[in-house]
MARFIKE-876532 format. One record per residue (C-alpha): residue in three letters; y, x, z. Coordinates in steps of 0.25 Angstrom, whole numbers. Each point is the difference from the previous one (the first is absolute). Example, Ala and Ser with C-alpha at 12.3 -4.5 7.8 and 13.67 -1.06 7.14 Angstrom:
BEGIN
ATOM  rest      v      u      w
ATOM   ALA    -18     49     31
ATOM   SER     14      6     -2
This chain:
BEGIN
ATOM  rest      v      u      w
ATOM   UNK   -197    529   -256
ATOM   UNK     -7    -11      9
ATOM   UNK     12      0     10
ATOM   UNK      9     -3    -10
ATOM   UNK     -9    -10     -9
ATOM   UNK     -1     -8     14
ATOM   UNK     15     -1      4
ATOM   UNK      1     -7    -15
ATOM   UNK    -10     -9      6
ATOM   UNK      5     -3     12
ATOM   UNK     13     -2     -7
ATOM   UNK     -7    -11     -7
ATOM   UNK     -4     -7     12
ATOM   UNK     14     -3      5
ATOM   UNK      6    -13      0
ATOM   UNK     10      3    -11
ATOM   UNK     -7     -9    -12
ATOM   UNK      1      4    -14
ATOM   UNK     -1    -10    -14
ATOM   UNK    -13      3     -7
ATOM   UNK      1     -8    -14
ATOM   UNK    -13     -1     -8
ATOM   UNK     -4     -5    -14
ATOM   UNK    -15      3      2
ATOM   UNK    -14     -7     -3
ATOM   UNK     -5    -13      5
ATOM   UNK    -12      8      4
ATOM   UNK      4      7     12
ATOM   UNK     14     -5      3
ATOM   UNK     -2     -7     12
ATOM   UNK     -6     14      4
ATOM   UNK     12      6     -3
ATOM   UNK      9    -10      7
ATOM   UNK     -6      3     11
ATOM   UNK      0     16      3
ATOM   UNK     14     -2     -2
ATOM   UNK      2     -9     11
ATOM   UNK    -10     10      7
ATOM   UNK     10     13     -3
ATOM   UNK     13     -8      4
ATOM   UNK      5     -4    -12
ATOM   UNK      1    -13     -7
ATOM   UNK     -7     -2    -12
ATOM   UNK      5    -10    -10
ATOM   UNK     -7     -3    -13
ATOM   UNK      6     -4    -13
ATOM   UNK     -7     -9     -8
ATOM   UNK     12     -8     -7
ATOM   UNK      3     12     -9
ATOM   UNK     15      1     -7
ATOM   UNK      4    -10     10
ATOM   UNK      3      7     11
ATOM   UNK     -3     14     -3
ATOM   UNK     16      2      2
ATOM   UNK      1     -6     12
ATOM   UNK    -13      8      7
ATOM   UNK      4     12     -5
ATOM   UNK     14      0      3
ATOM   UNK     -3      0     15
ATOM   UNK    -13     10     -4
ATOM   UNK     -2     15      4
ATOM   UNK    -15      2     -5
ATOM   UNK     -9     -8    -11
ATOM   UNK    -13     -3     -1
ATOM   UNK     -6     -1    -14
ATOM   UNK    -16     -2     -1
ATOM   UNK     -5     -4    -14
ATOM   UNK    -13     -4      5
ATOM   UNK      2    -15     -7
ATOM   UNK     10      2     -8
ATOM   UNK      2    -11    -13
ATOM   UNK     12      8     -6
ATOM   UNK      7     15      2
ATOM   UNK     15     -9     -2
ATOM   UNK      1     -3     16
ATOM   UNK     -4     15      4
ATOM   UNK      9      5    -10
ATOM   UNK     10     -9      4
ATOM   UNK      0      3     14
ATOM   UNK     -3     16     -2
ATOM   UNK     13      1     -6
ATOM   UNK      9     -9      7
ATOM   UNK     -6      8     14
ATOM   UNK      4     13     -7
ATOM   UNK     14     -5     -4
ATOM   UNK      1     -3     16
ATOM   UNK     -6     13      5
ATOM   UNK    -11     -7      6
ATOM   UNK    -15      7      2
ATOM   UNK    -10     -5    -10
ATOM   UNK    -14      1      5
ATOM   UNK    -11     -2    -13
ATOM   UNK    -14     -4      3
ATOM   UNK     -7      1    -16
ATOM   UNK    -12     -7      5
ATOM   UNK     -9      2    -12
ATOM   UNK      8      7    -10
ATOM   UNK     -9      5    -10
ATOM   UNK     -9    -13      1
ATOM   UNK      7     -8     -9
ATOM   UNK     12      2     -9
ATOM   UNK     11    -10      6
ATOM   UNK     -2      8     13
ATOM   UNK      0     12     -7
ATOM   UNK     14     -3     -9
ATOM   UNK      6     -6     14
ATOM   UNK     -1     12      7
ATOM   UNK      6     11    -10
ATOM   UNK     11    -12     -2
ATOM   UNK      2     -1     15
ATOM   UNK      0     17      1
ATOM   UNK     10      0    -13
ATOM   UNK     12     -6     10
ATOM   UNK     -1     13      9
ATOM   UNK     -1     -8     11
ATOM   UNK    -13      2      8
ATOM   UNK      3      9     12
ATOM   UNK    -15     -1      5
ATOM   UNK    -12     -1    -12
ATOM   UNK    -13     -4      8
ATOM   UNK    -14     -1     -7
ATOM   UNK    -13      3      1
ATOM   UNK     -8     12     -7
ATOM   UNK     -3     -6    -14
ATOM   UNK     15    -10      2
ATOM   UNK      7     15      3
ATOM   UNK     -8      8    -12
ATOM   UNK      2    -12    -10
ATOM   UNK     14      2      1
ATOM   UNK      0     16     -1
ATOM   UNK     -9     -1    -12
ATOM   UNK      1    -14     -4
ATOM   UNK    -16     -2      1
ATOM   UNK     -9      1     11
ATOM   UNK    -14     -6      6
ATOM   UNK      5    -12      6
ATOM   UNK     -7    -12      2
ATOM   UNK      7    -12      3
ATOM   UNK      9      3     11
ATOM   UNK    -10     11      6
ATOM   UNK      2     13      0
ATOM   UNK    -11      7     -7
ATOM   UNK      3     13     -1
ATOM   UNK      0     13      9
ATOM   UNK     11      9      6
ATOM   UNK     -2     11    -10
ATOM   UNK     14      3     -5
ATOM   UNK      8     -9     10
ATOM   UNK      9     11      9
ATOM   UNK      6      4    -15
ATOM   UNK      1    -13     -6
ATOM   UNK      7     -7     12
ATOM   UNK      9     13     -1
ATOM   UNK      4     -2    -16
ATOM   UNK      2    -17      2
ATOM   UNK     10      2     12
ATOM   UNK      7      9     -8
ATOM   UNK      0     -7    -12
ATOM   UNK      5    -14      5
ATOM   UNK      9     10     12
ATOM   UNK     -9    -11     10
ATOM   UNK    -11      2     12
ATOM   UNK    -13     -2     -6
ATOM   UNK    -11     -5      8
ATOM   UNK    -17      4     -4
ATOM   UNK     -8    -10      9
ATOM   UNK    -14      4      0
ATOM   UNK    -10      8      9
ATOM   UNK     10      9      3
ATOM   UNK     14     -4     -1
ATOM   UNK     10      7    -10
ATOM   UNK     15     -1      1
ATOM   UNK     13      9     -5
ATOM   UNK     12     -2     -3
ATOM   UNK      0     12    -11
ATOM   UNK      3     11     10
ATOM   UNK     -9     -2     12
ATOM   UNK    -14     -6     -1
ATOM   UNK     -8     -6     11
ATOM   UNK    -14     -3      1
ATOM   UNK     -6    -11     11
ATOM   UNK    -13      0      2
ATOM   UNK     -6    -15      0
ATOM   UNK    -14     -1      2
ATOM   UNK     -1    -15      2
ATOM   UNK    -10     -7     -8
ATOM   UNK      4    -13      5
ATOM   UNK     12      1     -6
ATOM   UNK     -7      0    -13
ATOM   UNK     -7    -14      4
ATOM   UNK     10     -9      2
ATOM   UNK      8     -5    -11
ATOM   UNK     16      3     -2
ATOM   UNK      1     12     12
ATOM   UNK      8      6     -9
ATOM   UNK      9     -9     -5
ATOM   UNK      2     -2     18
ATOM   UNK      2     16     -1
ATOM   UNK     12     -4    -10
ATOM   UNK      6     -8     10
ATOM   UNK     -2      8     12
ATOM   UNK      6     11    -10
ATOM   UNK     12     -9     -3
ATOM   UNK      3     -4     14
ATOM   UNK      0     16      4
ATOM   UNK     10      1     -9
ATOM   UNK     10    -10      2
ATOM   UNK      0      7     13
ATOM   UNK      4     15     -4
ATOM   UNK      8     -4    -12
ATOM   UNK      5     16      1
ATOM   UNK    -16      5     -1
ATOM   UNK     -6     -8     -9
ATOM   UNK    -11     12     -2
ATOM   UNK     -3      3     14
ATOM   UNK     -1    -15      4
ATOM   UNK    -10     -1    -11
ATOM   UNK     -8     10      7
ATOM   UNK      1     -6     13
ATOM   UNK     -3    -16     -6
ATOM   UNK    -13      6     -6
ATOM   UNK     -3     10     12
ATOM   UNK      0    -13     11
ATOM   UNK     -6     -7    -11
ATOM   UNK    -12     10      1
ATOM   UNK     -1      1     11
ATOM   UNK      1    -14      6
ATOM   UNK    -14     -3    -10
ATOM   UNK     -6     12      6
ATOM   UNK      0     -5     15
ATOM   UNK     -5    -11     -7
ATOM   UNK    -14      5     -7
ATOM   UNK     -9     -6     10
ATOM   UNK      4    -12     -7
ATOM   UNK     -6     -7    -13
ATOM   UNK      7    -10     -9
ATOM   UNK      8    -13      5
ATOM   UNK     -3      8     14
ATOM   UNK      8     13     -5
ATOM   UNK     13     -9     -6
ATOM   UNK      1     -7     13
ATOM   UNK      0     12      8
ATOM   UNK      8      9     -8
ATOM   UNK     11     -9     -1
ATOM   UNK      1     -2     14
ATOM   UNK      2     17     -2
ATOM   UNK     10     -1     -9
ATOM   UNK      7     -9      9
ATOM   UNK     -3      6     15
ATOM   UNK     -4     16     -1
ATOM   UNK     12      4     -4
ATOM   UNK     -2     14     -1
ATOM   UNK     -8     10     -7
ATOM   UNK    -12      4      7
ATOM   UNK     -9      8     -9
ATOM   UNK      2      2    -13
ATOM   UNK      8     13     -4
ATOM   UNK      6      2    -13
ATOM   UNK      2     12     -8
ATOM   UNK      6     10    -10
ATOM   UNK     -7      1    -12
């Protein structure tokens, strides 16, 4: 699995650079900016809503959607159902779901258009949407992997998408295959926003494998791994700097294997 996880990175290293949209949340958006630019693609944010979603999506293969900040569901809506109309790969980050009832109503709006192709959340984001409750705490996980490998399985059937489990370990499927990563990087946990940069690193491997959206989501969050892990000597602001400069530079995947579940 590696050898073929790593040719989908390599492939995201060439020069060819794809259009990564994003309506995400002040809080990490220059983060997210960034490890597109680092992945070769060309992040571009919107931030004047209804005004030119059009015009972004027309010339669009993926989209970005993180509910971090969000004021209203309309522009998330909005934009799920136009990228659906044009066959484009929606991306939904529900940072926070279950924490408040605006993001809560957004995200079931946003999952009612049918057109999330990846869901990525953390433990309690993920089991709030299976159950519609969970032990989330702001925009923390708070909850513990019990259950996960099967409830990964029943969302990516349910809304036909890739659904993505961030946590100690790493729970993907697409309803028919399940992989689990294992992450052990507590600093990863320490710095605000990782995973909302994970989002984007997710988007940018797609845009590039368009035809494999499930296998790039394995590879996106597989270098993702395992760029922090050659990173754990590091603490804090020390940890960003250098796993960025991993995202941008390594490359490959070194150590992390993932596996069947």
């Amino acid at each position: 699995m590696k050898q073929e996880l790593n040719q989908i990175v390599k492939t995201q290293f060439l020069k060819d650079t794809t259009l990564v949209p994003q309506i995400t949340n002040i809080v990490t958006v220059n983060n997210c900016a960034n490890v597109c630019i680092f992945l070769k693609t060309s992040p571009i944010i919107i931030t004047n809503g209804y005004k030119e979603l059009d015009d972004i999506l027309a010339i669009s293969k993926v989209l970005y959607l993180n509910i971090g900040t969000l004021s209203s569901s309309k522009i998330f809506v909005t934009a799920a159902t136009i990228a659906k109309d044009k066959k484009i790969k929606v991306i939904l980050d529900p940072v926070g779901v279950g924490a408040s009832s605006l993001r809560s109503e957004a995200t079931f709006e946003i999952l009612k258009t049918n057109a999330v192709s990846v869901l990525k959340g953390n433990y309690s984001e993920i089991k709030y949407i299976y159950h519609q409750k969970s032990n989330q705490m702001g925009v923390d996980s708070n909850e513990t992997e019990k259950g996960m490998e099967e409830i990964v399985k029943q969302l990516a059937k349910k809304y036909n998408a890739t659904v993505v489990a961030t946590g100690p370990t790493d729970y993907i499927s697409n309803g028919d295959t399940t992989i689990k990563i294992e992450q052990n990087s507590l600093q990863l946990t320490q710095l605000t926003g990782m995973g909302c940069v994970l989002g984007a690193v997710v988007s940018s491997f797609v845009s590039k494998n368009l035809n494999n959206v499930f296998n790039s989501v394995v590879a996106a969050c597989t270098y993702f791994i395992d760029c922090a892990k050659n990173c754990n000597a590091y603490t804090f602001l020390d940890f960003q700097n250098h796993f960025f400069q991993s995202l941008a530079t390594q490359k490959t995947i070194v150590q992390v294997s993932p596996s069947k579940t």
